[in-house]
N, C-alpha and C positions, 0 to 999 in steps of 0.2 A: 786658326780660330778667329772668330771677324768680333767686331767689340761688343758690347750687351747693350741692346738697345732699348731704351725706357720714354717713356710720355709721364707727362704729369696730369693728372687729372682737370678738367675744367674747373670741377665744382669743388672738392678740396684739397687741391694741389699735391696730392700725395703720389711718387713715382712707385708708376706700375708698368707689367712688360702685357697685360693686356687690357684693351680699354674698349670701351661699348660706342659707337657712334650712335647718338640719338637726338633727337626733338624732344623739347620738355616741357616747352607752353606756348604761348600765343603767338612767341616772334618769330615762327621756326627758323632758328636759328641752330645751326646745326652743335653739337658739342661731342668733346671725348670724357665720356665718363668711368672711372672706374669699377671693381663689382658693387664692392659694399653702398654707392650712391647708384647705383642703377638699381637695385634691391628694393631705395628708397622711393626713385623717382617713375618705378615702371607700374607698381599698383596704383590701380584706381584713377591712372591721371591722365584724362579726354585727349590732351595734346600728344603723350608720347607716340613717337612713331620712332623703331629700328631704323638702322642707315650702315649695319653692316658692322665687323672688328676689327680692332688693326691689334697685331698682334708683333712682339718682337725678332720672334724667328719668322724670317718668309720662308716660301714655299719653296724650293727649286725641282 
């Protein structure tokens, strides 16, 4: 059994085992955000664009 692997969020640092890659405004600057702040940041706002999940278990 291999170790549990976690990311912290960009926006508010809280460790998750799945996180959203996204753009959120004008710097595209890419970020890992968790659900509950992608929720926030994916209505309504011109900039977002997807960029894909990283999730803690891979694939084999």
């Amino acid at each position: 059994m291999g170790r549990v692997r976690q990311k912290e969020c960009d926006r508010c640092h809280i460790l998750s085992k799945v996180l959203y890659r996204v753009q959120l405004d004008s710097s595209q600057q890419w970020w890992f955000i968790c659900l509950q702040c992608w929720q926030q940041v994916s209505d309504n706002n011109p900039y977002y664009v997807y960029g894909g999940t990283w999730k803690a278990r891979k694939r084999r």
